[in-house]
Steps between C-alpha positions, in 0.01 A plus 500: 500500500327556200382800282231583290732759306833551423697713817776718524809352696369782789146368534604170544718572775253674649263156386750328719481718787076454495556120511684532775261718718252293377626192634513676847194623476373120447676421788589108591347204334440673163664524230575746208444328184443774226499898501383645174469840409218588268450858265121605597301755333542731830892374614629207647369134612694314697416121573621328743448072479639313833424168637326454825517169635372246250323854326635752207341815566528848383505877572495801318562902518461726266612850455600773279856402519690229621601649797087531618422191380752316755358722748133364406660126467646510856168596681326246300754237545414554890132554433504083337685358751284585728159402282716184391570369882120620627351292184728158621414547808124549442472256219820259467568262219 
């Protein structure tokens, strides 16, 4: 897990707590390789990088707070599965 600024002991614990939802959310065959959380001008980015196969991909959500952010991240971790498994399946490697 990796940040783009410095956290408080609380945020990453709660960090911690997003990786593991995340890696839920991802479901079997990925794999979490990086969450970063990134100061925007409006709030929060979150980034999520996982491995797919023989693929790195990523997903982000962004918020006005952490909390919405990983709220945005988990729909669009869902949201590129599903593109990600309909674009093998149209067009594999």
């Amino acid at each position: 897990m990796t940040q783009a600024d410095t956290l408080s002991d609380a945020d990453a614990r709660y960090l911690e707590k997003i990786w593991a939802d995340c890696e839920g959310w991802l479901g079997p065959g990925a794999v979490l390789v990086d969450l970063r959380r990134e100061a925007t001008d409006g709030g929060v980015r979150l980034v999520a990088r996982y491995r797919l196969g023989d693929r790195e991909r990523e997903s982000a959500g962004v918020g006005e707070s952490v909390v919405a952010a990983h709220s945005v991240l988990r729909a669009r971790i869902v949201f590129d599965r599903i593109r990600f498994g309909f674009a093998e399946l149209i067009a594999p490697r």
